[in-house]
C-alpha positions as CSV (number, residue, x, y, z in Angstrom):
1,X,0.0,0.0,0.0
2,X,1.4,3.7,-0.7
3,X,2.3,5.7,2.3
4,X,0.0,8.0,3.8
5,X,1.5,11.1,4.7
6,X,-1.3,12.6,6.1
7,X,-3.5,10.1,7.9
8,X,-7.0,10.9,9.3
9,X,-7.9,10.5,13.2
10,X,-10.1,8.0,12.6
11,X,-6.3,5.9,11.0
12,X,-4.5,6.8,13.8
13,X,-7.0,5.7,16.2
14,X,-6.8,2.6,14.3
15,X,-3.0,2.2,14.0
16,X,-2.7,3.2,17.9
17,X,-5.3,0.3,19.0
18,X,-3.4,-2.5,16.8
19,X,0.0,-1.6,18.5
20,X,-1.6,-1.2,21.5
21,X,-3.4,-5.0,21.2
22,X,0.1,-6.3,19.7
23,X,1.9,-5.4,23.2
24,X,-0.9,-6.8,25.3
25,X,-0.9,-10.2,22.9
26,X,3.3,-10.0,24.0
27,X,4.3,-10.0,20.6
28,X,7.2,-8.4,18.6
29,X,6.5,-6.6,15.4
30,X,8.8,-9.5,13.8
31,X,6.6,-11.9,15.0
32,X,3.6,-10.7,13.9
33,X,5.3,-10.5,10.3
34,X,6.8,-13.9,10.6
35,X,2.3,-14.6,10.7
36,X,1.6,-12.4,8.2
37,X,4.0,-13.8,5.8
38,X,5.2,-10.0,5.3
39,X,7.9,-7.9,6.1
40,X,8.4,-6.2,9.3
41,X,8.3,-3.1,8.0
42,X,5.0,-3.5,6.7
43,X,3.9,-3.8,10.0
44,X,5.8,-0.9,11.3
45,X,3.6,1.2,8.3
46,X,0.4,-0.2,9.6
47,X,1.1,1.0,13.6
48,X,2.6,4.4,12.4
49,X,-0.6,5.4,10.4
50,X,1.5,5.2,7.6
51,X,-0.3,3.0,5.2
52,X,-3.9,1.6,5.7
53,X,-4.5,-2.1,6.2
54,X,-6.6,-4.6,4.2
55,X,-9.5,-6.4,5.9
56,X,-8.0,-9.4,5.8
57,X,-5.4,-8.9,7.3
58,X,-7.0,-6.7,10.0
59,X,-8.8,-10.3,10.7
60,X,-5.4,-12.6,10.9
61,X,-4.6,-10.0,13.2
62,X,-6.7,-9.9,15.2
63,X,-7.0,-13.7,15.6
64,X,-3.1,-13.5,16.3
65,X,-4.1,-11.0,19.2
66,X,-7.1,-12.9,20.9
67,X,-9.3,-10.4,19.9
68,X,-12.5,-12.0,20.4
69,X,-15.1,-9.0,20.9
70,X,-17.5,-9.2,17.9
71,X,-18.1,-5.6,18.3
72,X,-14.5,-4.3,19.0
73,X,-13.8,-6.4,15.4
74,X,-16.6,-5.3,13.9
75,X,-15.2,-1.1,14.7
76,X,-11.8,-1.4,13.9
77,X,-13.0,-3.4,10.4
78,X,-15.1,-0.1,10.1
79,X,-11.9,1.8,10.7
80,X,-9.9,0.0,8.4
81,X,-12.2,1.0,5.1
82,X,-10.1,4.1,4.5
83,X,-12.2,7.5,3.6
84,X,-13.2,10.6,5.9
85,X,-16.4,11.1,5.0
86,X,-18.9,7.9,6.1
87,X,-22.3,7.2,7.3
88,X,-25.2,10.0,7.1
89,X,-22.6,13.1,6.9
90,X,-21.8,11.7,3.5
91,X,-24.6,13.6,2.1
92,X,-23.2,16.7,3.5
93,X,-19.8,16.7,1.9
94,X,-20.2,19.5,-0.2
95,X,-20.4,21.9,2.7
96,X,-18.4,20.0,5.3
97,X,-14.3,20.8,5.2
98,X,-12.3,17.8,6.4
99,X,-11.7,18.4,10.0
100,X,-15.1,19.0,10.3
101,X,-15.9,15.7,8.8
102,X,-13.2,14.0,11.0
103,X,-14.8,15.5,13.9
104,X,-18.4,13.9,13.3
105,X,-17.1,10.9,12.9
106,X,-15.1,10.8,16.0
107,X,-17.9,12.4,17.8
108,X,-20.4,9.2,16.6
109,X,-17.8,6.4,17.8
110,X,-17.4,8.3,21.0
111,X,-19.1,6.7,24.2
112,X,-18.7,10.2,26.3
113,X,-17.7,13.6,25.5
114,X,-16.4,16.2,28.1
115,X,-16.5,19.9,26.8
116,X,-15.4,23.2,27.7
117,X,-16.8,25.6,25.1
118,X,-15.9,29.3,25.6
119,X,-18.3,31.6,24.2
120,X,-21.2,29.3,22.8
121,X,-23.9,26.8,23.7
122,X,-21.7,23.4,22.6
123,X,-22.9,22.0,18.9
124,X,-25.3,18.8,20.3
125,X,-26.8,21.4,22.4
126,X,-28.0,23.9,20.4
127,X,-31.4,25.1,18.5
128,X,-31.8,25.6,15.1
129,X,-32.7,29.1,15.0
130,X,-29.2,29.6,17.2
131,X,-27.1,27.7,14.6
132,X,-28.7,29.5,12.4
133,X,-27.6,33.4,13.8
134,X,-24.3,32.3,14.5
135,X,-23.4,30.4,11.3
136,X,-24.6,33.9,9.5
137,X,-21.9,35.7,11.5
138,X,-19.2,33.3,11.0
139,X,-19.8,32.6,7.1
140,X,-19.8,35.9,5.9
141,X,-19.7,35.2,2.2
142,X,-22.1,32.2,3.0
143,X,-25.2,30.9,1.1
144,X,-28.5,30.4,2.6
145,X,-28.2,27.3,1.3
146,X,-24.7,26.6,3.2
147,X,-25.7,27.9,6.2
148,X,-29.2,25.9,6.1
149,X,-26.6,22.5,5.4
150,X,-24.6,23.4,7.9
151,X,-27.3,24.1,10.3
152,X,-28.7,20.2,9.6
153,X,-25.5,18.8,10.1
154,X,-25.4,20.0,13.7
155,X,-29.4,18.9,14.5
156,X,-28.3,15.1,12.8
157,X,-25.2,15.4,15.1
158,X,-27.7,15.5,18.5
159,X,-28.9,12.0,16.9
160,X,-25.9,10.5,19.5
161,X,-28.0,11.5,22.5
162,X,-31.0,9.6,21.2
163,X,-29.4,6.3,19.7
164,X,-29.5,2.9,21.9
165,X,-26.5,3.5,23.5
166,X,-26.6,7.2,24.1
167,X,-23.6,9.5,24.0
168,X,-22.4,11.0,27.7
169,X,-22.3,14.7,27.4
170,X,-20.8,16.6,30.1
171,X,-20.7,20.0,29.5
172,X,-19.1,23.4,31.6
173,X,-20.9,26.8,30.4
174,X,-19.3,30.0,31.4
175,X,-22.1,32.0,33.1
176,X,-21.5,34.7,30.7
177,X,-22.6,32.9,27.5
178,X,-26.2,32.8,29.3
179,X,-26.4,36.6,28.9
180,X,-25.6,36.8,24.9
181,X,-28.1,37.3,22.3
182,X,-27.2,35.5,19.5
183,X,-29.9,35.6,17.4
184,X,-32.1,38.1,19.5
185,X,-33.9,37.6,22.6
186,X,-36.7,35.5,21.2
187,X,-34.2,33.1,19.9
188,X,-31.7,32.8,23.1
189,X,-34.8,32.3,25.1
190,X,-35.8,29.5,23.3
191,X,-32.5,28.2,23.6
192,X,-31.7,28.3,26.5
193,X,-35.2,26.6,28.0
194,X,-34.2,23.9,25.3
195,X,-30.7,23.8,27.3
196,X,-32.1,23.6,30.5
197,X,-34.7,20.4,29.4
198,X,-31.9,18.8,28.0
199,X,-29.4,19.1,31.4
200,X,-32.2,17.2,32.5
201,X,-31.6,14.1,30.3
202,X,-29.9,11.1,32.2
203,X,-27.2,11.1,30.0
204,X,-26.3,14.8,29.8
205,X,-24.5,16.8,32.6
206,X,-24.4,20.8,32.2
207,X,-22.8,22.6,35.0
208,X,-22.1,26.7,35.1
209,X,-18.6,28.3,36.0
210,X,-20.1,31.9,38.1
211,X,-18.2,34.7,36.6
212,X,-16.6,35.5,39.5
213,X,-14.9,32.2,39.1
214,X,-11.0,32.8,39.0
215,X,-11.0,29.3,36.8
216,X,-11.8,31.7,33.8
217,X,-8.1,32.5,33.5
218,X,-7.7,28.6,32.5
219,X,-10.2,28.9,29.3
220,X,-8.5,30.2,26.5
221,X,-10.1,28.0,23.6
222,X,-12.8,25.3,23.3
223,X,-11.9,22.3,24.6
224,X,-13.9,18.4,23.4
225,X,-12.3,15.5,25.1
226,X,-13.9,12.5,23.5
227,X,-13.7,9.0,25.3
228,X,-14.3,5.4,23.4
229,X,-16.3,2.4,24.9
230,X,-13.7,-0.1,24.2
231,X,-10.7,-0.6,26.9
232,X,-8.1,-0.7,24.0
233,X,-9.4,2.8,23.3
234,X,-7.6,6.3,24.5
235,X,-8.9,9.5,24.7
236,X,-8.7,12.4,22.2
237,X,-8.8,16.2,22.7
238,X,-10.3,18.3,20.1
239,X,-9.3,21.7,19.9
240,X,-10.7,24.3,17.4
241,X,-10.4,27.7,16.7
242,X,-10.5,30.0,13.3
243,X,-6.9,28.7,12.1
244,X,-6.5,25.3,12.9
245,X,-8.1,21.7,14.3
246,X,-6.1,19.8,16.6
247,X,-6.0,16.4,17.8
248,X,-4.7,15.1,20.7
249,X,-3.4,11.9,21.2
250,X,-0.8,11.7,23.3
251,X,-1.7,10.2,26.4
252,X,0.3,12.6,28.8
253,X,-1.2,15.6,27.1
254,X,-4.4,14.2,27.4
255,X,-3.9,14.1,30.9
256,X,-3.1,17.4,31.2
257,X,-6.7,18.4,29.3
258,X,-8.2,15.8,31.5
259,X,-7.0,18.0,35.1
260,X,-8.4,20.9,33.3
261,X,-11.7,20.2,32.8
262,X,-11.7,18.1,36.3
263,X,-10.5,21.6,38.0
264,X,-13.0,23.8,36.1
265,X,-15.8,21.4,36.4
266,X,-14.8,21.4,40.3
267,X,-15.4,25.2,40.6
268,X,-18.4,25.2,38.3
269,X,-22.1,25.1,39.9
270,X,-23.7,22.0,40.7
271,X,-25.6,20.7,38.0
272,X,-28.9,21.2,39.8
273,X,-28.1,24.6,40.4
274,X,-27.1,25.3,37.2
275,X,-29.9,24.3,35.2
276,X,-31.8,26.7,37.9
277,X,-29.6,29.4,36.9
278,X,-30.7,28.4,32.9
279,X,-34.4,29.1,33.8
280,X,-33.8,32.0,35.6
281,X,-31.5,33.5,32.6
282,X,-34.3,32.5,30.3
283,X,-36.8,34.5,31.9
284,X,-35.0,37.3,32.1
285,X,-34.7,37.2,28.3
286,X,-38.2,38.5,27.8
């Protein structure tokens, strides 16, 4: 296979679970070629991201490594079938970029997803009439027609809170995004009584950070750390902003995302008090 010089998360996620099941198996790379029939190297392509790897062999490994989950199998065979853009977002991907494509994708293999957005109600929590004011500010030279797209992109995404095995959101607000009116009153109203109903939801957790909190000097940019259901699985950090996406793999980095969102979440509201403090900024929008 050629060598991929720029692989997507979803590859590295892939590439990063085989090694990871090779060295729980206790096996060398050489001896997992020696069963392949193959050169080492090829291995070595397949664990760097640098080249994909063929179904069938994804299955002779696995076998090699025990890997008996029919669902853990059935993923990483999902992950194997190379291409960014797959499942009901295909339909979309004349107004989705890449990263953005990357993202939803992530985002629907994701068993939890801890946030930290900085000005904004967070994407699987927001209204259509608020997508819709704040994709006209960020598009300028936008189409109706893009920003309608985009805007039913993000209502398909809340399709993970609903599904059989429902995405865990937990989510920190600043207090001051309660007080913008994107959109107008009318429409942040109804916002944010839909945010409050949704804290509700079993699997969804909102909690406020007061403004008076001194843990605001810690939020710089929006921060998505997105957790996986299988074992073999780590973390990723998603950050965003105008310029660039990054992803965050490495474990000790993650980490260091993982104490920040523990700290702010700490000195954030409880979530009963919070979703009070949603009601009562609701009202005060009329």
């Amino acid at each position: 296979m050629p060598v991929n010089r720029n692989p997507s998360v979803r590859q590295r996620r892939l590439a990063r679970t085989l090694k990871q099941l090779r060295n729980d198996a206790g096996l060398t790379m050489a001896q997992v070629a020696h069963h392949l029939a193959c050169a080492e190297s090829k291995i070595s392509r397949i664990e760097g991201a640098q080249s994909g790897v063929r179904v069938v062999d994804l299955r002779l490994l696995l076998e090699l490594y025990g890997v008996s989950s029919p669902e853990l199998r059935r993923q990483l065979e999902e992950m194997s079938r190379d291409g960014r853009l797959r499942g009901w977002w295909d339909r979309y991907s004349d107004v989705l970029s890449p990263a953005y494509a990357d993202y939803i994708s992530l985002e629907a293999d994701a068993s939890t997803v801890r946030s930290i957005p900085t000005l904004l109600i967070p994407g699987l929590l927001q209204t259509e009439d608020y997508t819709r004011a704040m994709l006209r500010v960020q598009i300028k030279n936008g189409t109706a027609e893009q920003v309608e797209a985009l805007t039913q992109v993000r209502q398909r995404r809340r399709s993970a809170l609903t599904r059989s095995s429902p995405l865990g959101l937990w989510v920190v607000l600043s207090e001051s995004v309660l007080k913008h009116e994107i959109g107008g009153r009318a429409v942040m109203r109804d916002q944010l009584d839909y945010l409050a109903r949704a804290a509700r939801g079993e699997n969804i957790k909102v909690q406020i950070l007061p403004e008076a909190s001194d843990a605001h000097a810690s939020l710089s940019i929006p921060v998505t750390i997105l957790g996986f259901p299988e074992a073999t699985e780590t973390d990723v950090v998603y950050v965003d902003n105008l310029y660039s996406t990054i992803y965050i793999e490495d474990q000790s980095e993650v980490a260091v995302y993982a104490n920040l969102f523990n700290d702010v979440a700490a000195a954030s509201l409880s979530p009963e008090t919070s979703i009070t403090l949603i009601e009562r900024a609701a009202k005060e929008m009329d």
